[in-house]
C-alpha positions as CSV (number, residue, x, y, z in Angstrom):
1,X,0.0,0.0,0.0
2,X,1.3,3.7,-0.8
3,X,2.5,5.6,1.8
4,X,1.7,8.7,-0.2
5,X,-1.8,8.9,-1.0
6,X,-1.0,11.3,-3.9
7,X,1.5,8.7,-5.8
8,X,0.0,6.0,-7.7
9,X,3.1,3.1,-7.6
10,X,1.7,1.0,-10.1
11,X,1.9,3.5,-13.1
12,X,5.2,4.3,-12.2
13,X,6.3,0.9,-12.5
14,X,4.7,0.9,-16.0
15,X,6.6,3.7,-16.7
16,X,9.9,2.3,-15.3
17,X,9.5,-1.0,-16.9
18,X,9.0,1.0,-20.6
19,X,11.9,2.8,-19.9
20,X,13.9,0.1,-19.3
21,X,12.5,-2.2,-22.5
22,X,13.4,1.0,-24.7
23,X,17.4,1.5,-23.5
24,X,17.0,3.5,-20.9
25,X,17.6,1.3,-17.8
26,X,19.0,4.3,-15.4
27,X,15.6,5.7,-15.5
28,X,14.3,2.3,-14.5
29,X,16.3,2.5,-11.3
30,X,15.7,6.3,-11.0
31,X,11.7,5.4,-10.5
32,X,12.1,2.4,-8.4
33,X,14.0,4.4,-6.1
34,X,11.3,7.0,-6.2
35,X,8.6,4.4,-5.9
36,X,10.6,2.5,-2.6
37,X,10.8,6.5,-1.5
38,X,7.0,7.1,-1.7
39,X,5.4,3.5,-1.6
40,X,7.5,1.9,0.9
41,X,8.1,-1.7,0.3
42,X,6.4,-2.0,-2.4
43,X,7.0,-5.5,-4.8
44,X,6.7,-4.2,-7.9
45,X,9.7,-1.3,-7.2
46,X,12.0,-4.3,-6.2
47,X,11.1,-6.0,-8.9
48,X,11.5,-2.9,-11.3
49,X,15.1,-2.4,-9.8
50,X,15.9,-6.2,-10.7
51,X,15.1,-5.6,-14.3
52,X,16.6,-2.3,-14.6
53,X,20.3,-3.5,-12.4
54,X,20.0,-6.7,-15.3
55,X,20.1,-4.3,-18.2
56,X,22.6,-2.5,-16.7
57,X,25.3,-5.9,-15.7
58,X,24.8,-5.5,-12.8
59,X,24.0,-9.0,-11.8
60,X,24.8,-9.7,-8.1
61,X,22.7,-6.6,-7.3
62,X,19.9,-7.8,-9.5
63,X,19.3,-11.1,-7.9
64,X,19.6,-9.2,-4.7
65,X,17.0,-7.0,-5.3
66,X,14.7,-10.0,-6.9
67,X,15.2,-11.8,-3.7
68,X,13.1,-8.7,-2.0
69,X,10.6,-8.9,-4.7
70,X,10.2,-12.8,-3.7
71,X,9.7,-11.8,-0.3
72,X,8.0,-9.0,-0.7
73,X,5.2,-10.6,-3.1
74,X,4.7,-13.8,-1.8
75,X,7.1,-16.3,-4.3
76,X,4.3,-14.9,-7.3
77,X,5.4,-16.9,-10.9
78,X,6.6,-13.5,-12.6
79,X,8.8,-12.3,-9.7
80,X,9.9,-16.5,-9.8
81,X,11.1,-16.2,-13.7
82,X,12.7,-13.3,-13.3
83,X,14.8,-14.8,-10.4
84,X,15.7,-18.0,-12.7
85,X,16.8,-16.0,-15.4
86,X,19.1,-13.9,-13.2
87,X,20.7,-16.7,-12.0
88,X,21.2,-18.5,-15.6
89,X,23.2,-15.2,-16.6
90,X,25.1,-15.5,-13.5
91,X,25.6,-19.6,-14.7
92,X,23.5,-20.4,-11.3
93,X,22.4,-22.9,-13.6
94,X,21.2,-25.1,-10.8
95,X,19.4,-22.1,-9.0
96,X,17.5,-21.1,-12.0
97,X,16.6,-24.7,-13.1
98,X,14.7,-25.0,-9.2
99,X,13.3,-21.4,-9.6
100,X,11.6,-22.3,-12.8
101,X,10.5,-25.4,-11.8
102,X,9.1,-23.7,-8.6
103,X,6.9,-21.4,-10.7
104,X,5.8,-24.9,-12.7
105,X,4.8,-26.1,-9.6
106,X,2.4,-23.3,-8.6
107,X,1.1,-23.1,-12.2
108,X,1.7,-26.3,-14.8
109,X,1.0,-24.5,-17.7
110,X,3.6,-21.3,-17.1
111,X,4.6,-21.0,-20.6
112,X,7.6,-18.6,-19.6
113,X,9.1,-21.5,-17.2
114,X,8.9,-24.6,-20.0
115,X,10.6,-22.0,-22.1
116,X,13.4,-21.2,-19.2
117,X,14.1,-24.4,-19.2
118,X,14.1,-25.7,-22.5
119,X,16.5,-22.4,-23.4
120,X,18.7,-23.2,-19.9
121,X,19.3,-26.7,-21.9
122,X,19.6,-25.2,-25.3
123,X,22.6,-22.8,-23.6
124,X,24.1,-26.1,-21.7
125,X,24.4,-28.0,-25.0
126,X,21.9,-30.7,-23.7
127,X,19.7,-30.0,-26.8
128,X,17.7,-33.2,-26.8
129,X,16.2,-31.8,-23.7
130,X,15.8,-28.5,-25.2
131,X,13.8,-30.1,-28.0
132,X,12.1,-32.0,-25.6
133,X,11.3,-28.9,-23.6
134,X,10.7,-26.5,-26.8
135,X,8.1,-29.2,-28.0
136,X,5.9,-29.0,-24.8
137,X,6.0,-25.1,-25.1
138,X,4.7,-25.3,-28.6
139,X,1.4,-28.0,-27.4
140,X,0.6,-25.0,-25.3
141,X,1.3,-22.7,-28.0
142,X,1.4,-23.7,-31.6
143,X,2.7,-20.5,-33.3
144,X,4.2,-18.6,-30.4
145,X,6.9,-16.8,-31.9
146,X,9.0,-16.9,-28.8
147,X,9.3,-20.5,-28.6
148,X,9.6,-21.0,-32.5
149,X,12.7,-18.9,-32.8
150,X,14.1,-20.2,-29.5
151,X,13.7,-23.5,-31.4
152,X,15.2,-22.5,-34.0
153,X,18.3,-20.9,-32.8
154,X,18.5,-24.1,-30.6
155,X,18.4,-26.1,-34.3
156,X,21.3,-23.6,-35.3
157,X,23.8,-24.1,-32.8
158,X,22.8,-27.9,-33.0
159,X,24.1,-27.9,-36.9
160,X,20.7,-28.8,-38.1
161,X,21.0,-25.2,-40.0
162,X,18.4,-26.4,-42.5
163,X,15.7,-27.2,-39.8
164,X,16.7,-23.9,-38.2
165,X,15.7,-22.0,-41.1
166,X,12.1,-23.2,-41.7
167,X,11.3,-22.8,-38.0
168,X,12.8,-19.5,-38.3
169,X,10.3,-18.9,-41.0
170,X,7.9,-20.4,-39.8
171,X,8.2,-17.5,-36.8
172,X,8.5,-14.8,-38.8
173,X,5.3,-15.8,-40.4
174,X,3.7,-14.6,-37.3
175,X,6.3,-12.1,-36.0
176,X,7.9,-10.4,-39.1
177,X,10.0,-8.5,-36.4
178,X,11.2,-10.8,-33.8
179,X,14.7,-10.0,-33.6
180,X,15.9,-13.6,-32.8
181,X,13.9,-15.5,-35.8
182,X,15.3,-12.7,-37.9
183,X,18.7,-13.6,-36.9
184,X,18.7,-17.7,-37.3
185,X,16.5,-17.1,-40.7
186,X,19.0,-14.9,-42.1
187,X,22.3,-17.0,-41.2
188,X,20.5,-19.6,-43.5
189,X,19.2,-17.5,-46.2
190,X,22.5,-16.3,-46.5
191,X,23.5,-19.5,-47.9
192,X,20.8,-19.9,-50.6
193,X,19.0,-16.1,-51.1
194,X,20.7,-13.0,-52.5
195,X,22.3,-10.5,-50.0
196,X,19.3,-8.0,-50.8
197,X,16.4,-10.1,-50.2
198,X,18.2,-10.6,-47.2
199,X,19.0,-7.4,-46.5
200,X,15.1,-6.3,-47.4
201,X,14.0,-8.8,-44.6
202,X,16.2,-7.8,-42.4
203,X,15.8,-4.0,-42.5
204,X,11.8,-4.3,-43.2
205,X,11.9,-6.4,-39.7
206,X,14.4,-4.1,-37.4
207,X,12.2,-1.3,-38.7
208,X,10.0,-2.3,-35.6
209,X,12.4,-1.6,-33.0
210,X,10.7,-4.7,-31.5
211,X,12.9,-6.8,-29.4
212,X,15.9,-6.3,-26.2
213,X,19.3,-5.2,-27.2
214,X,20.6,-8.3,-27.5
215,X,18.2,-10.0,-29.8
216,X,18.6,-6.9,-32.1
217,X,22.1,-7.1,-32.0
218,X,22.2,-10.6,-33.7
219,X,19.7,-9.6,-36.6
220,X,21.7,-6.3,-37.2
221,X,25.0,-8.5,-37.2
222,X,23.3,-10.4,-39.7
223,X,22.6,-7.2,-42.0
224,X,26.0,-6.6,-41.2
225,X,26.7,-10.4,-42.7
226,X,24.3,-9.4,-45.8
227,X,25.7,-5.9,-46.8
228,X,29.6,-7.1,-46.8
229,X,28.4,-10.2,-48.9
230,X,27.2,-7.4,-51.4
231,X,30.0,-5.8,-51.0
232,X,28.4,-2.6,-49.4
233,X,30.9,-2.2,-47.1
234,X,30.4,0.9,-45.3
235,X,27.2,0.3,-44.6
236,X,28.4,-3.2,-43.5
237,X,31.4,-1.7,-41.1
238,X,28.2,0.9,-39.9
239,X,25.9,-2.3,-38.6
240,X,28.7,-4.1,-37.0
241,X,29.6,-1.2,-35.1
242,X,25.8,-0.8,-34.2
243,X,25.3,-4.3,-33.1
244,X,28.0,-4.3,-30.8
245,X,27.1,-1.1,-28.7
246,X,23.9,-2.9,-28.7
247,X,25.1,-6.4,-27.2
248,X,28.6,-4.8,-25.2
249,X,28.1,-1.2,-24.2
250,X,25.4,-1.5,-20.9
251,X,28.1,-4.7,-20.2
252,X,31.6,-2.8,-20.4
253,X,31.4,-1.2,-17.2
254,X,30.6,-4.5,-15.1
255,X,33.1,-6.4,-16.7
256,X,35.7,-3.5,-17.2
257,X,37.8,-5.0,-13.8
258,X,37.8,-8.3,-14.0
259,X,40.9,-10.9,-14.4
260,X,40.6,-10.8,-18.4
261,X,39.8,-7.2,-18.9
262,X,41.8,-4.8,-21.2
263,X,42.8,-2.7,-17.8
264,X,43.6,-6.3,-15.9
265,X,46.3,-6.9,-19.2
266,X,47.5,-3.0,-18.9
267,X,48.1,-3.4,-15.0
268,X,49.7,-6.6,-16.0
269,X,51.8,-4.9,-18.9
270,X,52.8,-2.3,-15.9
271,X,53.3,-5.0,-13.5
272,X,55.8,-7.0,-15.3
273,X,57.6,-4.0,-17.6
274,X,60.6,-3.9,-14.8
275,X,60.9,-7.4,-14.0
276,X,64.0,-9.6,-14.3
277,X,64.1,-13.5,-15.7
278,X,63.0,-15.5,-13.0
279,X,65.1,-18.5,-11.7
280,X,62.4,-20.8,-10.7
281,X,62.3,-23.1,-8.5
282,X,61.4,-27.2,-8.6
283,X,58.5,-29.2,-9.6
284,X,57.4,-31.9,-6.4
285,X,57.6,-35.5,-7.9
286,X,53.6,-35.2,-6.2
287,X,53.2,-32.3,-8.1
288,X,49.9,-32.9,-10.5
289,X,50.6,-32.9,-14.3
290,X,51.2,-30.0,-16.4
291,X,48.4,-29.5,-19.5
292,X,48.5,-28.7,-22.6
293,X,47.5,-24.9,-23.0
294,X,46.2,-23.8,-26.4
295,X,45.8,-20.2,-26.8
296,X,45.6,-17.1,-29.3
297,X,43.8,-14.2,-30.1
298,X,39.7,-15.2,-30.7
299,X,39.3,-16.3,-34.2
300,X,42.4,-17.2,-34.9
301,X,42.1,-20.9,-35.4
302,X,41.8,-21.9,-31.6
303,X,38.5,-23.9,-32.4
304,X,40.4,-25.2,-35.3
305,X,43.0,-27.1,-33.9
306,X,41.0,-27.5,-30.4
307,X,38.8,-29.9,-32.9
308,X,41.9,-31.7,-34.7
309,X,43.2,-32.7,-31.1
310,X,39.7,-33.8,-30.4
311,X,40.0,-36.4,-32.7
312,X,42.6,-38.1,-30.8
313,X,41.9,-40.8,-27.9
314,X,44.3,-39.7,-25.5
315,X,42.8,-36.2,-25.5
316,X,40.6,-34.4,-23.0
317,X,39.6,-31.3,-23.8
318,X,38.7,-28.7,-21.8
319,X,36.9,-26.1,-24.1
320,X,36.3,-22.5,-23.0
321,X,37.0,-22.5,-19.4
322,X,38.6,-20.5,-17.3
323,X,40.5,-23.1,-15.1
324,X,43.4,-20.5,-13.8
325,X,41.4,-18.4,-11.2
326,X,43.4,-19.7,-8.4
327,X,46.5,-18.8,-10.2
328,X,45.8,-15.2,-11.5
329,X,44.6,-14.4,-7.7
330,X,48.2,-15.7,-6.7
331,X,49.9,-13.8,-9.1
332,X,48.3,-10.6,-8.3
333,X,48.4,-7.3,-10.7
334,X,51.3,-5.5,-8.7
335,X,54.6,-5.6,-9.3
336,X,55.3,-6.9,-5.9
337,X,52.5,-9.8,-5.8
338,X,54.5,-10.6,-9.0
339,X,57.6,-10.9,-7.2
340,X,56.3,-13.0,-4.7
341,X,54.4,-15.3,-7.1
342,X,57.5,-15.7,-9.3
343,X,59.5,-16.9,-6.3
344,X,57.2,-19.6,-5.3
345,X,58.4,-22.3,-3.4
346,X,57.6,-26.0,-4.8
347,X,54.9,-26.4,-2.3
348,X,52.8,-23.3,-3.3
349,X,53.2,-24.1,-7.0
350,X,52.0,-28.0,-6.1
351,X,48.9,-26.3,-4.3
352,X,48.3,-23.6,-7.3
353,X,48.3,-27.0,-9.7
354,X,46.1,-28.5,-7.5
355,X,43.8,-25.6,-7.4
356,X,44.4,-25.0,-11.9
357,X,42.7,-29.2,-11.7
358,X,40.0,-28.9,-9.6
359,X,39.2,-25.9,-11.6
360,X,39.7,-27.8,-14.9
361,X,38.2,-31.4,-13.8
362,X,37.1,-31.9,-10.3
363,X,37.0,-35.8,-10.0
364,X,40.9,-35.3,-10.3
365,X,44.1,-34.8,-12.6
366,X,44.8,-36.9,-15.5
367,X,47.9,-39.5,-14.4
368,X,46.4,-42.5,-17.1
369,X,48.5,-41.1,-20.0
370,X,45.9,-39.3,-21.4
371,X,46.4,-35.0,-21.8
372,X,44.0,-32.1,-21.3
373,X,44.3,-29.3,-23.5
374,X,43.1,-26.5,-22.1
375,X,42.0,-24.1,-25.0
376,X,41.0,-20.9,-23.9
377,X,42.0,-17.5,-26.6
378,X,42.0,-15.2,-23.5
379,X,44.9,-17.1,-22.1
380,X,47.3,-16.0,-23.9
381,X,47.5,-13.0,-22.0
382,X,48.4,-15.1,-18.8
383,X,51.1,-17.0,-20.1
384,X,53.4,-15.8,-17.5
385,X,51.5,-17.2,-14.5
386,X,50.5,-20.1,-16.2
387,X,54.2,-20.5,-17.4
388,X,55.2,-19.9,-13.5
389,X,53.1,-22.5,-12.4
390,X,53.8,-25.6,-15.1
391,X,56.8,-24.4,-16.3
392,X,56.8,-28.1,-17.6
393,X,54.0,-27.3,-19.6
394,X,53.8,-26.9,-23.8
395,X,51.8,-23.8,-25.0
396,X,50.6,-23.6,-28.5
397,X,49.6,-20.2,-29.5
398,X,47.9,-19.6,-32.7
399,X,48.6,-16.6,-34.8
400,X,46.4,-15.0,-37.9
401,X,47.3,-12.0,-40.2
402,X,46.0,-9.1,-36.9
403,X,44.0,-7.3,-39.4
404,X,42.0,-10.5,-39.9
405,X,42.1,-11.6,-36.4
406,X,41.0,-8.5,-35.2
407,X,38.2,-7.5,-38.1
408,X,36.9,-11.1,-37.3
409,X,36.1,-10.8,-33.7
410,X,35.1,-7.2,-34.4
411,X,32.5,-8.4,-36.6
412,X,30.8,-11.3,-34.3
413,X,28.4,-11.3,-31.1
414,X,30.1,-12.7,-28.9
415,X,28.5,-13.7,-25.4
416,X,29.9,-10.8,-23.4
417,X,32.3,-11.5,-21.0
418,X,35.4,-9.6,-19.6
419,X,37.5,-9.8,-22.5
420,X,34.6,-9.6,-25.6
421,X,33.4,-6.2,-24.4
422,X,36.7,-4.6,-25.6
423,X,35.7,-5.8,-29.2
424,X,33.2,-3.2,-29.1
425,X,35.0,-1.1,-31.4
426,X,37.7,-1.9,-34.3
427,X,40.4,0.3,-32.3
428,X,39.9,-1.6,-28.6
429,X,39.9,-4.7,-30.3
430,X,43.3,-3.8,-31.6
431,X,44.4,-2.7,-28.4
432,X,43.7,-5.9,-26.4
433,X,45.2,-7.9,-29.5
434,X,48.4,-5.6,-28.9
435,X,48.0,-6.1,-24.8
436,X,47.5,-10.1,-25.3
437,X,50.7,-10.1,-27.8
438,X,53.0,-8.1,-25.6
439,X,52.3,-9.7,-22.3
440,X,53.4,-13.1,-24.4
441,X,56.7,-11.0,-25.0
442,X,57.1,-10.4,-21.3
443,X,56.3,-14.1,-20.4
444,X,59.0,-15.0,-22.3
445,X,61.3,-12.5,-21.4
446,X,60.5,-13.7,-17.8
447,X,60.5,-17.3,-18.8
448,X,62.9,-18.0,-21.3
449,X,62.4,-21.4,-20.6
450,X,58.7,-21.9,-22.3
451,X,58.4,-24.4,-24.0
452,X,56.1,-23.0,-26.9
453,X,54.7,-24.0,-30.2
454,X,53.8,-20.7,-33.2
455,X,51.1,-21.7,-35.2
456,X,49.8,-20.5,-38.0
457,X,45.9,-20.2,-38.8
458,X,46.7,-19.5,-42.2
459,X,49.4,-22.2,-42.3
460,X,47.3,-24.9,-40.5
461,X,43.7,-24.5,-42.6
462,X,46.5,-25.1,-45.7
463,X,48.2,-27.8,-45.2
464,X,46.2,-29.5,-42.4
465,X,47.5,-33.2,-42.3
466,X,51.0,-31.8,-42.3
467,X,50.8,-28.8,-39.5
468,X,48.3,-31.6,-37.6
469,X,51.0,-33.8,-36.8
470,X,53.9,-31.3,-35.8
471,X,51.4,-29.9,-33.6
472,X,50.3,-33.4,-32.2
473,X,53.7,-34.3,-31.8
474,X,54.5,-30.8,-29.7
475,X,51.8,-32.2,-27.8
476,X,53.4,-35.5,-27.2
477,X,50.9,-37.3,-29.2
478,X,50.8,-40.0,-31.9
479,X,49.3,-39.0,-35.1
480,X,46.1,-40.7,-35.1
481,X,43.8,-41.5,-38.2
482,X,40.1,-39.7,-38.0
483,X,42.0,-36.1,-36.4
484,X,41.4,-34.3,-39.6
485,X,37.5,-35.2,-39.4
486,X,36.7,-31.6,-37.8
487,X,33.0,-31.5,-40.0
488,X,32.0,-34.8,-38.5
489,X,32.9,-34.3,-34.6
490,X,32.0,-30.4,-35.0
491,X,28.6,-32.1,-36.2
492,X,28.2,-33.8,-33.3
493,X,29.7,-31.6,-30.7
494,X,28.9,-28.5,-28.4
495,X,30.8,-26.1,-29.6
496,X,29.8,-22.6,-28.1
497,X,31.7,-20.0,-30.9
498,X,31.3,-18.5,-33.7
499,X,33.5,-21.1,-35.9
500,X,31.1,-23.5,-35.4
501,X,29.5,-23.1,-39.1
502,X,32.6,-23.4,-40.5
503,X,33.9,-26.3,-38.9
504,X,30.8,-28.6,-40.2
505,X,32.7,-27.7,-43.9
506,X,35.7,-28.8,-45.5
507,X,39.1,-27.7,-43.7
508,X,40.9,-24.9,-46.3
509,X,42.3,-21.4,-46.4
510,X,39.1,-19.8,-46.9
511,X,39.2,-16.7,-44.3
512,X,42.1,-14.6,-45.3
513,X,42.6,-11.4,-46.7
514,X,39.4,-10.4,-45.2
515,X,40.6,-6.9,-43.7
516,X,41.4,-5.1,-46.9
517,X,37.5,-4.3,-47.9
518,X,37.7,-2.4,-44.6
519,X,41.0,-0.6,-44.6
520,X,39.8,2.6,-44.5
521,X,37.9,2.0,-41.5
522,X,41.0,-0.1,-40.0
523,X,43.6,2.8,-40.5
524,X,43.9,3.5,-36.7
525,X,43.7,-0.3,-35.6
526,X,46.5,-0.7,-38.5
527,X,48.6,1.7,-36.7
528,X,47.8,-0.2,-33.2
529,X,48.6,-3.7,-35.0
530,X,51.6,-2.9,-37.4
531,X,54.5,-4.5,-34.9
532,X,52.8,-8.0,-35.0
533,X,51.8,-7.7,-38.6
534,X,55.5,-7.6,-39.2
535,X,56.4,-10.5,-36.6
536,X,53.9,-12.7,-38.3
537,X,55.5,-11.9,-41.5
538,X,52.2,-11.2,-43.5
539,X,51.6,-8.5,-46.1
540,X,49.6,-6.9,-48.4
């Protein structure tokens, strides 16, 4: 009940709400504040706050503020889904499975919970539950756009592109402007349409303004997709650029301080810019084994070679996961933690590898003969206190022409985490290309003992069978017949990047030379990028 009888909280929370679906989330908070001011405890403010701290990253503070609403208003379904949904973006997977099923449990038939769910497992990779779950949705609602495209985009990272495609249709049939049917409908129309019917689709749907930020930024990614394959590519450079504010901008500043971040390489950079090659000390004969870390700069091949050393039976892979938390929180970002860390006695750096495996696979380390490789791009900026912790350890790190490297992960959505928010822009992405690169020159000016392994995207996607074994045998590992069948086990596996699609084809040299339809636009990230373009040795 209102503790001002002249303030009606229930209008302002409609008001809060449409500010927030239209981009404007610090009004949001600005009227939920107001409405706890002049309303008291009042549900629907907590609530209002939840949705506006979410659109804003601001996760932890969101759930917190969702777990007043619950209390506030009585466990009701709405305040229930929101709940589960903050707690799949903060991978509380478990949390948000209960919640949803909680909301099931009051009401069977709770549309938005089948469809948590059923997205929770599309997201996990488990998509024969998400089928399963996207299935039930549609027996309560044939042709609800929501679940269609959900389906569809579950289809789509599933490699059943064609499927993907008609239900995509089949959405927009009924939603010409959902943003997320728009986006799986256009990465297969690309394949068998002309760019400008595309393009038409695509524009005539965003039109709308219908759909959250990220949702549009996937279908205007997709123009972006269709205007460079007609070689419009100003226009192209201009939705890329859109797309990413859309998906990274309301992210940056959550993200901007975490391990990962460009500012946690440029403390780093600072960190390490004075200190001497350390003498290291011994390995315990109990110490757990060292990995196998595969690194680089994101799309430059790491998903490539991640998927030939798949192929092998002596190979656990460990795929996207940051395993070294322990380790960077040893190491610090001071030039005295660094000190410390680098003087490690044999005992700490058993513990820290003990730490690195329960991180990486918790029912123990691998002492059967068998190897993990650890692939994960954003490593390579932490080779030095990975390096200081398995100095016995082999690091491959993958290199591409940095124009192509850099325009690539420029031009994709990726899920935005601490280092993906920095490829907002063409320039930032240079600059944490440059960061990552130079903080590998300080690891081995620290280390000189790394043992590591250049490899060449360009060099590897040419002469695969030959590049496959020198990099297997880096590794320690046989060549094995079947390594080379990427399309088949990319077919069959979750694989949560962008090079997904063009795994499922034939292996070749396809993706280089990219950068020069957008050198104008690159001039400044040229600048940024010019040293390693000359240490790979590429031109033109």
């Amino acid at each position: 009940m209102s503790t001002d009888p002249g303030f009606d909280p229930k209008r302002a929370i409609e008001a809060g709400l449409r500010a927030v679906e239209q981009g404007r989330p610090g009004e949001g908070v600005q009227i939920a504040e107001e409405t706890l001011r002049r309303a008291g405890k009042y549900p629907g403010a907590y609530f209002l706050m939840a949705w506006a701290l979410r659109a804003l990253g601001e996760a932890q503070e969101a759930i917190s503020y969702a777990r007043k609403a619950e209390k506030a208003g009585g466990r009701d379904p709405l305040t229930l889904n929101l709940l589960a949904l903050l707690y799949k973006e903060a991978d509380q997977f478990d949390l948000a499975r209960r919640a949803w099923q909680d909301v099931l449990r009051k009401e069977k038939r709770a549309l938005d919970a089948v469809l948590g769910i059923a997205r929770l497992d599309r997201d996990l990779g488990r998509y024969d539950d998400a089928y399963a779950g996207f299935e039930r949705a549609l027996k309560m609602a044939p042709h609800h756009p929501d679940t269609l495209a959900s389906y569809a985009d579950a289809k789509a990272r599933g490699g059943a592109y064609e499927t993907a495609g008609h239900m995509a249709a089949h959405a927009l049939a009924h939603a010409p402007e959902h943003p997320l049917a728009l986006a799986v409908w256009a990465g297969e129309a690309l394949k068998t349409e002309t760019p400008e019917t595309v393009i038409a689709r695509l524009e005539a749907g965003l039109a709308a303004g219908k759909g959250n930020p990220a949702l549009r930024a996937q279908a205007i990614g997709r123009l972006g997709e269709a205007l460079d394959k007609a070689g419009r590519h100003d226009d192209a450079f201009a939705r890329y650029s859109e797309a990413n504010r859309l998906l990274y901008q309301s992210a940056i500043h959550a993200w901007g301080e975490m391990d990962y971040s460009l500012p946690h390489l440029v403390s780093l950079l600072g960190a390490l810019r004075d200190a001497a090659p350390a003498a290291l000390t011994g390995i315990e004969d109990k110490a757990p084994p060292a990995p196998v870390f595969l690194v680089g700069f994101p799309r430059s091949g790491t998903t490539l070679a991640a998927q030939i050393f798949a192929g092998h039976d002596r190979v656990v892979l460990s795929d996207e996961r940051e395993n070294a938390g322990a380790i960077l929180e040893a190491a610090g970002r001071s030039a005295e933690s660094w000190r410390d860390f680098l003087a490690m006695s044999p005992q700490r750096r058993t513990g820290l590898r003990r730490a690195y495996w329960k991180a990486a696979r918790p029912e123990g380390p691998l002492r059967d003969g068998r190897v993990l490789v650890d692939k994960l791009p954003a490593n390579l900026a932490m080779i030095a206190a990975l390096g200081a912790v398995f100095p016995d350890a082999k690091f491959i790190v993958m290199t591409r022409d940095p124009r192509d490297a850099v325009l690539s992960a420029f031009k994709q959505r990726f899920e935005p985490n601490p280092s993906t928010v920095h490829f907002m822009t063409i320039d930032t992405a240079a600059a944490y290309y440059d960061a990552s690169h130079r903080l590998l020159d300080a690891a081995q000016r620290l280390l000189p003992g790394l043992d590591i392994r250049f490899q060449s995207y360009e060099t590897l996607a040419g002469s695969p069978e030959v590049e496959g074994k020198a990099m297997a045998g880096f590794a320690g590992l046989d060549w094995q017949d079947g390594m080379l069948d990427v399309a088949a086990r990319a077919g069959a596996a979750d694989i949560r990047t962008p090079s997904a699609p063009q795994l499922r084809e034939t292996i070749e040299a396809r993706s280089t030379g990219q950068w020069k339809p957008y050198a104008r636009q690159m001039e400044g990230a040229v600048k940024i990028l010019t040293p390693w373009i000359e240490r790979w040795g590429v031109s033109g």
